[in-house]
DSSP file (Angstrom, degrees, kcal/mol; ACC not computed):
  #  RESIDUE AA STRUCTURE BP1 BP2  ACC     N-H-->O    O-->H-N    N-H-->O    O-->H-N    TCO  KAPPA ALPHA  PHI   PSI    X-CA   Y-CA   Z-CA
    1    1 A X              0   0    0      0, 0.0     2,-0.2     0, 0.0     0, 0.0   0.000 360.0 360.0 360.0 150.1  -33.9  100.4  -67.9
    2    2 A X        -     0   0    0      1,-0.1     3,-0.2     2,-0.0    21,-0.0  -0.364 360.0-166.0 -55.7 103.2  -30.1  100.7  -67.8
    3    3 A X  S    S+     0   0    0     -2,-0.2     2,-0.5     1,-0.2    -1,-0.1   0.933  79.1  32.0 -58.1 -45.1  -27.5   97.7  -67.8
    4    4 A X  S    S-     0   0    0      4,-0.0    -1,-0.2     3,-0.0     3,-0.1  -0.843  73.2-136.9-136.0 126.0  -24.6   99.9  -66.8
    5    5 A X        -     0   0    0     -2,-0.5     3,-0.5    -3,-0.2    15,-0.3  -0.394  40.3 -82.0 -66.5 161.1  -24.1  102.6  -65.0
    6    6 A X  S    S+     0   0    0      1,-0.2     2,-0.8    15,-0.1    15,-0.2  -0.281 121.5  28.3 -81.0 135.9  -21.8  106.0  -65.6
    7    7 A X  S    S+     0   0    0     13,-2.2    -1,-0.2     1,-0.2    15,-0.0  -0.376  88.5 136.3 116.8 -78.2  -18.3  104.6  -64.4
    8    8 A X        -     0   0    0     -2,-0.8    12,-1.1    -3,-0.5     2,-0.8   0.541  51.8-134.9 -13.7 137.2  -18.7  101.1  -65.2
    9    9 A X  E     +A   19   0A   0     10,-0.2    43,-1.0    43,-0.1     2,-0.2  -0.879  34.9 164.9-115.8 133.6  -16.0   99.1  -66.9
   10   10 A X  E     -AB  18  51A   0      8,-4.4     8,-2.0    -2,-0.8     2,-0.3  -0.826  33.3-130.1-124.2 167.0  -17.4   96.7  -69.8
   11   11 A X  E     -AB  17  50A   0     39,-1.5    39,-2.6    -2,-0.2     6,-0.3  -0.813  24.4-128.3-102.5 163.9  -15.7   95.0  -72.5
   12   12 A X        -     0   0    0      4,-2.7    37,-0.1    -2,-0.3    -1,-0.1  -0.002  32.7 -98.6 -72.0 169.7  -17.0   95.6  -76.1
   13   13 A X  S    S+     0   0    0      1,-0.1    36,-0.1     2,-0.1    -2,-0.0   0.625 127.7  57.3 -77.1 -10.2  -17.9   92.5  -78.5
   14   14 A X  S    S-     0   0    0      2,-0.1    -1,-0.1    34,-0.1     3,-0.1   0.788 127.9-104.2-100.3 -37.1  -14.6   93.0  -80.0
   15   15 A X        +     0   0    0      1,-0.4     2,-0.4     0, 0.0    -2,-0.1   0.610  69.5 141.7 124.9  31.8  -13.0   92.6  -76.7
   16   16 A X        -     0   0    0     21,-0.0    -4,-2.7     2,-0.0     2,-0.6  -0.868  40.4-140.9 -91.1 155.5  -12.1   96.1  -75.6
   17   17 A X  E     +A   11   0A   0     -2,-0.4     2,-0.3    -6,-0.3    -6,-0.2  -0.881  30.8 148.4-109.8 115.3  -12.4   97.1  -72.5
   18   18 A X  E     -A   10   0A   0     -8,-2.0    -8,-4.4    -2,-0.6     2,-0.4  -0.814  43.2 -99.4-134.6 179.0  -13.6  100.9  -71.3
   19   19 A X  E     -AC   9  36A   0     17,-2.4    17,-2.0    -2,-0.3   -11,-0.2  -0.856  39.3-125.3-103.2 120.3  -15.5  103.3  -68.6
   20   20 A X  E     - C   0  35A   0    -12,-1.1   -13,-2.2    -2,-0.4    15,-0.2  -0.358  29.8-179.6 -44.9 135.0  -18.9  104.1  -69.6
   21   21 A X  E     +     0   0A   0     13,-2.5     2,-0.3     1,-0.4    14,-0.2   0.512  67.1   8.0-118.1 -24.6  -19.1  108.4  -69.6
   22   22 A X  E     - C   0  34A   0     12,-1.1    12,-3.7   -17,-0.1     2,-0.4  -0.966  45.5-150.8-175.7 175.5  -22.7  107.9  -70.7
   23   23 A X        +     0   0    0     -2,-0.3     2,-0.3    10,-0.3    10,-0.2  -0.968  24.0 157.3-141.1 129.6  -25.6  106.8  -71.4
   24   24 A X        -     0   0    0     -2,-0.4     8,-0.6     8,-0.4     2,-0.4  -0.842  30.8-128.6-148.4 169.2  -28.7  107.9  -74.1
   25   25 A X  B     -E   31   0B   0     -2,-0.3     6,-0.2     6,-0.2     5,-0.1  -0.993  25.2-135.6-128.4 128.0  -31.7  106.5  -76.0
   26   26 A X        -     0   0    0      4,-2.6    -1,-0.0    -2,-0.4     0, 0.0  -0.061  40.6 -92.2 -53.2 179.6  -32.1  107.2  -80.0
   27   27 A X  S    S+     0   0    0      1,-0.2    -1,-0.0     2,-0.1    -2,-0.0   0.972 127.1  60.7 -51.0 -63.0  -35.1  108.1  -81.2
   28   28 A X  S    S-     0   0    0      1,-0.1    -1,-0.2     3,-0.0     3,-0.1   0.188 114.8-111.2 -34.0 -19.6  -36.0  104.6  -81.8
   29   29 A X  S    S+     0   0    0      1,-0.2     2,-0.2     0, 0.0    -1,-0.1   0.513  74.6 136.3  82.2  15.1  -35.7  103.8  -78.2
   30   30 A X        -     0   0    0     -5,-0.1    -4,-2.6     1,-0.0     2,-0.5  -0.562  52.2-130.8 -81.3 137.8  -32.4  101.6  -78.8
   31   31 A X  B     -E   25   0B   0     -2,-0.2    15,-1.8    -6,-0.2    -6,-0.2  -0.887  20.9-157.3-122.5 153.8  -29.9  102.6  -75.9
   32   32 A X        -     0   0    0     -8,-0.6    -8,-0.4    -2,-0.5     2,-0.3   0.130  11.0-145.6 -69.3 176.6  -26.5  103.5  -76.3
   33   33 A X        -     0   0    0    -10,-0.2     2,-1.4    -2,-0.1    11,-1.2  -0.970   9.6-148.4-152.3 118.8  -23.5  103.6  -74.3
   34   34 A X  E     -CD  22  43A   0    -12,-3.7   -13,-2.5    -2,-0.3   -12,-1.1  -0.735  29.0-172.8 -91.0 107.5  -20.6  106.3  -74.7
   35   35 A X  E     -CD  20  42A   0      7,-2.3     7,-2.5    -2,-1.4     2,-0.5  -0.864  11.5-147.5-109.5 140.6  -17.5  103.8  -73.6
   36   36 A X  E     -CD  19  41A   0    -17,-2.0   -17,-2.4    -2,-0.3     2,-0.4  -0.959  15.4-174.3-118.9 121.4  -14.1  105.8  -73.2
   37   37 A X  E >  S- D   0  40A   0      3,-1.5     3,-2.5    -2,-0.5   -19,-0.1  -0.864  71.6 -38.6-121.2 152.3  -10.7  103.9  -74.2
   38   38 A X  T 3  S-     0   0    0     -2,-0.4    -1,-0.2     1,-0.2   -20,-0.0   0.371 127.5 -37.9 -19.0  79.2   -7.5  105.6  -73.5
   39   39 A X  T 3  S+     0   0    0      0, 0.0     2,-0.4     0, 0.0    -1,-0.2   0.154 115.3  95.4  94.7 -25.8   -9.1  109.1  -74.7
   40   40 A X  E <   -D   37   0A   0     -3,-2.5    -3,-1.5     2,-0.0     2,-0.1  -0.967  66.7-130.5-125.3 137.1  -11.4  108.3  -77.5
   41   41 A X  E     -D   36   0A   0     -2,-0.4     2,-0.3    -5,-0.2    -5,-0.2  -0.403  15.4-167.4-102.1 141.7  -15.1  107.7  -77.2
   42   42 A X  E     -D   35   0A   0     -7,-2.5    -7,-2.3    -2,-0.1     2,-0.6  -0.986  10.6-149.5-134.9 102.5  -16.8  104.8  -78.7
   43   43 A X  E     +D   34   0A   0     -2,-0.3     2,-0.3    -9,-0.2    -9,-0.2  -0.758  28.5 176.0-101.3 147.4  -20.8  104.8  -78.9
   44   44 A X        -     0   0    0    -11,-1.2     2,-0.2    -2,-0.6     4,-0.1  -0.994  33.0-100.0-133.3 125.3  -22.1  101.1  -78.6
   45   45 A X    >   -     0   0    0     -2,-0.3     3,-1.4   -13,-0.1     4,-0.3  -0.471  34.8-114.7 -62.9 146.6  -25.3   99.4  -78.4
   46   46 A X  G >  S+     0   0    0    -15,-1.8     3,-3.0     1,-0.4    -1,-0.1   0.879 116.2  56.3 -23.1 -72.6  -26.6   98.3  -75.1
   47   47 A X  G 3  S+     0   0    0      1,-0.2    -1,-0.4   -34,-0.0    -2,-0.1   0.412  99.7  58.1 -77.2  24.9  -26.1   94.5  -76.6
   48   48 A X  G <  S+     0   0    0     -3,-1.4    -1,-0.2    -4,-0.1    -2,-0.2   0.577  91.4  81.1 -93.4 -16.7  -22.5   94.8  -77.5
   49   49 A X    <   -     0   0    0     -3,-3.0     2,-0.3    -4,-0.3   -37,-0.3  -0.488  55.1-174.7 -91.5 162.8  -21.2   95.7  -74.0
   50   50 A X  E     -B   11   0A   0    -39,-2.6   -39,-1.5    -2,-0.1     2,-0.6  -0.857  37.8-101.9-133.0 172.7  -20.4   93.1  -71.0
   51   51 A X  E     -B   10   0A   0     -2,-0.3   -41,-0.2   -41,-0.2     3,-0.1  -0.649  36.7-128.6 -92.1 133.8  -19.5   93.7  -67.9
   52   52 A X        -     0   0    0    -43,-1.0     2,-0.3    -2,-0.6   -43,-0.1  -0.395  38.6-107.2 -51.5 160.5  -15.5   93.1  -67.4
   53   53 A X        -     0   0    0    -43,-0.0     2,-0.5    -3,-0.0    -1,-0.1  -0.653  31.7-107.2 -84.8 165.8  -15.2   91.1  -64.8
   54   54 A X        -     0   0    0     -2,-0.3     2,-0.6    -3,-0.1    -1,-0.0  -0.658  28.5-137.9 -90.2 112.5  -13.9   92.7  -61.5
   55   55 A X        -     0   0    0     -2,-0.5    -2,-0.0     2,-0.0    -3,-0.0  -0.773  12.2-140.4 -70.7  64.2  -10.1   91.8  -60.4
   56   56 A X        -     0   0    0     -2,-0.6     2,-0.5     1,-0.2     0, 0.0   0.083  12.6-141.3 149.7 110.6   -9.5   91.0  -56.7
   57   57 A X        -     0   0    0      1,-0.0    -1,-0.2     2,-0.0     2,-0.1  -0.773  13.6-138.0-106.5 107.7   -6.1   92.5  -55.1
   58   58 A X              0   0    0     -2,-0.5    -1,-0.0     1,-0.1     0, 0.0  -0.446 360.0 360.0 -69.7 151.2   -4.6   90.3  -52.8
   59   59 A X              0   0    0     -2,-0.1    -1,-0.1     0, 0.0    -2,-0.0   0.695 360.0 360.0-101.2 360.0   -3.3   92.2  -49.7
């Protein structure tokens, strides 16, 4: 099953942050993550991502 959904914003272990564009399984059954940072795609295992936390907009 799926951590993150298409959309999602995670940080990396290196501590970037990007929008999942997708999501796949290897052969092997390990799954991946396609994470998009200003314009260039980054695939990542499943245990490298977090989820950013979410910012709150005062009104």
């Amino acid at each position: 099953m799926k951590k993150f959904a298409l959309g999602d914003v995670v940080n990396s272990d290196k501590g970037r942050r990007g929008v999942v564009r997708a999501a796949y399984r290897t052969k092997e059954g390990q799954q991946f993550y396609a994470v998009e940072k200003d314009g260039a795609m980054d695939h990542l295992e499943e245990d490298r991502l977090s989820p950013a936390p979410r910012v709150e907009l005062a009104a």
